[in-house]
Every structure is written in C-alpha cells, then in structure tokens.
C-alpha positions in Angstrom: 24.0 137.6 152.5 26.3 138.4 156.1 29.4 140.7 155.4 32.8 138.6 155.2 35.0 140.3 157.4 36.8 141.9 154.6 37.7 145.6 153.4 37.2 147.0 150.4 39.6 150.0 148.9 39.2 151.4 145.5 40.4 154.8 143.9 39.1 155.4 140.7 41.0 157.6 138.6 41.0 159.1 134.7 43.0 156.0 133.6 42.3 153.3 135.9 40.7 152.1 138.9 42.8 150.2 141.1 40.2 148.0 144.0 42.7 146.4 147.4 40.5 143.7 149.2 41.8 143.6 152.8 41.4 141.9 156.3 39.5 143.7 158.9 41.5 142.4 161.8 44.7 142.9 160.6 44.3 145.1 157.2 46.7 142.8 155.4 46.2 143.4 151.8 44.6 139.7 149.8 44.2 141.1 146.3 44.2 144.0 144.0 42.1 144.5 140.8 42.4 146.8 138.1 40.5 148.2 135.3 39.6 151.4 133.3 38.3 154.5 134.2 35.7 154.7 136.8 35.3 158.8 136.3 31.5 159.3 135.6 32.1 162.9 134.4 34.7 161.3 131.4 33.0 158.3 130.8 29.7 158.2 131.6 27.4 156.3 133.9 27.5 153.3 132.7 31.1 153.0 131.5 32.2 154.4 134.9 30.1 151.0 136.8 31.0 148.4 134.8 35.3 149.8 135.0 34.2 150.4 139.5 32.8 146.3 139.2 35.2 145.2 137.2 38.0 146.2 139.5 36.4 145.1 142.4 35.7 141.4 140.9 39.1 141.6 139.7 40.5 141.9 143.5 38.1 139.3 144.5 39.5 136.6 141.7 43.0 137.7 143.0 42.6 136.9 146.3 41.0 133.4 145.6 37.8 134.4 147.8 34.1 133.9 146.2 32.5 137.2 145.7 30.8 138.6 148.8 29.7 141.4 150.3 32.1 143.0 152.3 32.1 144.7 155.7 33.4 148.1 154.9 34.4 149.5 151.4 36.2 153.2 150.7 35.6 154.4 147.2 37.9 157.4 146.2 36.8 158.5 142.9 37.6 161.5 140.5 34.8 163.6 139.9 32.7 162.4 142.3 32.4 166.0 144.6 30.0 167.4 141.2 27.4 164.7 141.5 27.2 161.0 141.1 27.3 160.1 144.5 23.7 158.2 144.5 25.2 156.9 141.3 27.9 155.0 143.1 25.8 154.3 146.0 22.7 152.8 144.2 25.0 150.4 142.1 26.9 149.2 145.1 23.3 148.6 146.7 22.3 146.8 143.6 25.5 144.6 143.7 25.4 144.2 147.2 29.3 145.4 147.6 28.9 146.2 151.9 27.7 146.6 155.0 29.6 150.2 155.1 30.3 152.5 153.0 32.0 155.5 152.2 31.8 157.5 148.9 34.4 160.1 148.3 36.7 162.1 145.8 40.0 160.4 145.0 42.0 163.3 146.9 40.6 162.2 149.8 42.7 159.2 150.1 45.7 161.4 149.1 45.0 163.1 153.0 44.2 159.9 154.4 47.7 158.1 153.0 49.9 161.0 152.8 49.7 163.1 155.4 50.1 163.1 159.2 47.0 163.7 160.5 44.5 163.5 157.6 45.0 167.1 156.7 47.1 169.6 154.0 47.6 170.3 150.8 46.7 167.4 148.1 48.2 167.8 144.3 47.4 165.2 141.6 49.1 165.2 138.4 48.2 162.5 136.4 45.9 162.5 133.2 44.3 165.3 134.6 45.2 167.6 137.8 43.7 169.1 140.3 44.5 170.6 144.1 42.7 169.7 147.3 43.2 171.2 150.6 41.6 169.8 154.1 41.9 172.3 157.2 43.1 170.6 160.4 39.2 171.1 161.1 37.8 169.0 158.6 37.1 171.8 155.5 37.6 171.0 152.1 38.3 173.0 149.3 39.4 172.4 145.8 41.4 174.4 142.5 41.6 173.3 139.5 40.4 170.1 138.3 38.0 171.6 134.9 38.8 169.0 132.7 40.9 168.2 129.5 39.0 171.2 127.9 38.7 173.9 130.6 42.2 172.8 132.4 44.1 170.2 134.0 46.9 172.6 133.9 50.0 170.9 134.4 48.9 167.3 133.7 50.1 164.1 131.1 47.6 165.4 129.0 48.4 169.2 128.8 52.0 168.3 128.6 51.5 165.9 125.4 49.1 168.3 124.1 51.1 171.4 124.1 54.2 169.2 122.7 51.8 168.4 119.8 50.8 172.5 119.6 54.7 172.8 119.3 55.6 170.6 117.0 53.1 171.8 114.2 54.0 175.6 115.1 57.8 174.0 114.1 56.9 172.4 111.1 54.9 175.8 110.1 58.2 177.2 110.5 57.5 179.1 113.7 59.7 178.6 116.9 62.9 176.4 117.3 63.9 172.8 116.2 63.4 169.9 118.9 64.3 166.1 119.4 60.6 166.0 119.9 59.8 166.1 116.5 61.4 163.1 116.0 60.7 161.2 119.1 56.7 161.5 118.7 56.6 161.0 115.1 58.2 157.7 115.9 55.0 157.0 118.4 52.9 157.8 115.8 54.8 155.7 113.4 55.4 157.8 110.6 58.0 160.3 109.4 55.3 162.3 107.5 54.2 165.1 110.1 50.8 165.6 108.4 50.1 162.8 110.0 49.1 163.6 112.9 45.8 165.2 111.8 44.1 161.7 111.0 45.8 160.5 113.9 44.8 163.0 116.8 40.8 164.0 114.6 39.5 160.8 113.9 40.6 159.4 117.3 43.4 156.8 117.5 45.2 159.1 119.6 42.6 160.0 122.1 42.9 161.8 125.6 44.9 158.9 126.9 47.4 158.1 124.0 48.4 161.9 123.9 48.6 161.9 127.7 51.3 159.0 127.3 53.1 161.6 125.4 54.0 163.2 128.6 57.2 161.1 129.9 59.1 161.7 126.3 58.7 164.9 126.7 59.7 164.7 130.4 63.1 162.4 129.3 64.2 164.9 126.1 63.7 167.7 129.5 65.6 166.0 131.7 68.5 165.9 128.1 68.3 169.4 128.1 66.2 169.5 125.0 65.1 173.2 125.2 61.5 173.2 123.6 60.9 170.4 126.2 62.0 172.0 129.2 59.9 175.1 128.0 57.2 173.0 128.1 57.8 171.8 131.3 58.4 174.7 133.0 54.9 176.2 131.5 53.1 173.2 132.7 54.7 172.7 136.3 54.5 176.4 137.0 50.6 176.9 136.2 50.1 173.6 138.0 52.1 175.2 141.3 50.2 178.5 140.5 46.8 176.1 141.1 48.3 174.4 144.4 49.3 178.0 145.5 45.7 179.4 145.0 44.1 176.6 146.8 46.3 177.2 149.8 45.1 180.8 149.9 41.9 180.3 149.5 41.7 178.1 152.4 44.1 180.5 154.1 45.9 177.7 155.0 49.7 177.8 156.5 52.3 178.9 154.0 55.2 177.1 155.9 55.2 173.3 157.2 52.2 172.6 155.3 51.5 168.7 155.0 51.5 167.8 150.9 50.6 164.4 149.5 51.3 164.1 146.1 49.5 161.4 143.3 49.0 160.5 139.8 51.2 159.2 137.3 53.6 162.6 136.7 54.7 162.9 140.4 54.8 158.7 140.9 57.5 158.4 138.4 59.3 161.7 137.2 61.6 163.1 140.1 62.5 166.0 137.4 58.4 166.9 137.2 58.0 166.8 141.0 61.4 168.9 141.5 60.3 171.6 139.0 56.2 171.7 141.0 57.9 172.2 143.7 60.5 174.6 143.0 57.7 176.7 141.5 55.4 176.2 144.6 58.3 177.6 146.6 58.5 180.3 144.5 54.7 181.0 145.0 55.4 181.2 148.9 54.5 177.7 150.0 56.6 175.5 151.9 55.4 172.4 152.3 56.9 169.6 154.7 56.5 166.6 155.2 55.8 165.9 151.3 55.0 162.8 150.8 54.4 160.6 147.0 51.4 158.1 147.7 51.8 155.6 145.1 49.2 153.6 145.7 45.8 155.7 146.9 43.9 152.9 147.2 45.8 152.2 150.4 44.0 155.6 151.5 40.9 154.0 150.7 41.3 150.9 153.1 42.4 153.3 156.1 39.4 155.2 155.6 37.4 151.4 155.4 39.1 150.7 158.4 38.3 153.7 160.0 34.4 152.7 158.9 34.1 149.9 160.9 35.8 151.9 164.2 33.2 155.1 163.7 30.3 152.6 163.4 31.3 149.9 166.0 29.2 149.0 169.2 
C-alpha cells in the first residue's frame, strides 16, 4: 500500500505512550493516541508492541482517517539505546507503519523539542529518570537511567518509595512524625499501617501506584511538612548530582547550557523543578534557555519531518 502523506510521532515512556498523527505539508497535528507502556526493558516484548500499536491505532481513530501506512514516523522510546531496536523495526515492517523511519530513545525528542539547535542537556523525571547530553556535534551520552532497582534517582517512584521507607521507620518509632502518614494511609484506604505489606508484596501497589505517591509528597513539601521536604531535597539533589555528571562527562559547557526538561515531576511541580535546579546550580551548571516539553511527542514529528527533508529527491 502507497504512504498517505501523513507523519507519525510517538514517545513511549514508563507509563504511557502518547502517538501524534500529522500532515506532511503543513505538520498540523490530526489526532493523538494513548496507551500503556511501550518500554521493552519493563514490559517485555510483547507487552511493549501491542501498548507502541495500540497508541498508534488510537491516533488513527482520532483523526477519523482509515489506518495506513504513513510517510514518515519518529518513535522516541525509553530504553531503546540497550537493544530492541530490530524489535521496533521488525514490528513496524510487519504492520506496515511507513515509508521512513526513525527509531530512537525518548530523550531524543527532549533535544529535538526543547532546545535551540537540537543540542544540551536533557533531564527526565518521571516514573523513572535519567540524563542525556548531545554535543553541538552530534555525540550522545547518557547518566543515570538503571532502573526502579539500580536507580532512577530522583524520580515519582524513588520519591513514593522512600516516603513508604519513612513512614514504616516512623511507625517503628524511628525518626519524626509526618502528615504523610496520614495522607498515604488514606490512598491505601486503611488506618491500619500494617497494611501496607499486603498492599505493596502481593502487588496492588505496583511500580506505578507507588510512583503516584510522588505529588502528595510533593504538596505536604510545598506545606512545609518537614519529613517531606527531606525527602525532596534527597531525591532532587541526587537527581542534579546525575545531570551534573553527565555534563562532565561529556565536558560539556557549565554556563548557558541548553536544558529540556520531561516527564511527569518537572511537567507539573514548579516546587520539584525549582529544587533540580537549585541543586544543579549548586553542582556548577548553569543552564539557559531551560525549557519544560510537555508533550515529547511533538519532538517526534520534528524529527518525522525532518525524515522526509534528509531523504527527499
């Protein structure tokens, strides 16, 4: 089947994959489709394909258009600089997704969208973290990013996991009272501590329910709770210490260094952004122009866009 002349953007993160089918000529944006996580290393292979088609049928159905194949498409997924590119490629073969196409890791978009000229520092806090940088001469480099286990220092995840830490060290007696106590308990829907063991061991509150701990303890922060703001100052320093390192390692500029922040944390808490920053600034980096991409998969068309110039008669 002939390509429409449509674009394809996806970015495909620990939590959900957002796909943005575009015109060609004039990149204006027809429909978006979400779904779960498209990160093979979390998920799997097959998990991972059927979230990646599911979005992109899902932006299809928006946009009233038939599924097609599609000029160019730009997937920016997490995890996908270990392996899994052949992955992604042989199932967009198999489903016929486009003419074009480019298969990167989700920080890419964050240089495409956020900064000037494609190049910087790139930070994502969401369920997970991770730093990028891209030299001015086309180098990439990465810290961080070693999973829920290893890492992700500074992400949803860690935050809601060390409130959880803290909470049990409280009720062992051990460390100071908190409104988080309370606050969480009420998630969980019970008064009884003890609780939390079934609820955290035998898996109702997986990696992604104890990640969406992270914004109440980011509100009792911001209401001077003091266990909270302990917790994120721990978290937003060791996730600036990770930026920091990255930007050294690539012996990149320390002053009026393009930085493009994503993920969830940075999106929707000015208090958590303030505090990275502060601490990144503290590190000796200066970044400017910062710049919050909400919406990656707008990185994703540019780079589809950019497709279809680089491979143009």
């Amino acid at each position: 089947m002939a390509a429409g002349r449509w674009l394809l953007g996806v970015d495909g993160g620990a939590t959900t994959t957002t796909a943005l089918l575009a015109e060609v000529e004039t990149g204006r944006i027809l429909g978006c489709g979400t779904a779960g996580c498209s990160n093979i290393q979390a998920v799997g292979e097959t998990a991972a394909l059927r979230e990646l088609n599911a979005a992109v049928a899902a932006a299809f159905t928006a946009a009233g258009i038939r599924r097609q194949p599609v000029l160019a498409a730009a997937l920016g997924l997490a995890g996908i600089d270990l392996d899994g590119e052949d992955v992604i490629r042989g199932w967009a073969d198999l489903v016929n997704l486009c003419e074009r196409l480019i298969v990167v890791n989700d920080a890419h978009l964050l240089f495409a969208a956020g900064t000037p000229q494609g190049w910087g520092l790139a930070v994502i806090a969401g369920t997970g973290s991770i730093a990028y940088t891209r030299t001015a001469g086309g180098n990439y480099d990465r810290t961080g990013g070693w999973g829920w286990l290893l890492g992700d220092e500074g992400s949803a995840f860690q935050i809601g996991l060390r409130a959880l830490r803290t909470i049990c060290r409280i009720v062992d007696g051990i460390g100071s009272s908190t409104a988080l106590t309370a606050a969480i308990l009420q998630r969980l829907g019970s008064a009884e501590p003890r609780d939390l063991i079934p609820a955290v061991y035998r898996g109702s509150w997986d990696k992604s329910a104890i990640a969406q701990l992270a914004p109440v303890v980011l509100d009792w922060a911001q209401q001077g709770d003091s266990v909270a703001c302990h917790i994120v100052q721990i978290e937003a320093h060791a996730l600036a210490q990770t930026a920091a390192a990255a930007v050294r390692r690539a012996d990149m500029p320390r002053r009026n260094l393009p930085l493009a922040l994503g993920g969830g944390l940075f999106i929707h808490s000015s208090f958590y952004r303030e505090r990275f920053l502060h601490f990144l600034q503290e590190a000796g980096v200066h970044p400017e122009p910062v710049t919050i991409v909400a919406e990656p998969a707008r990185g994703a068309l540019l780079l589809a866009r950019q497709l279809c110039t680089s491979t143009s008669d």
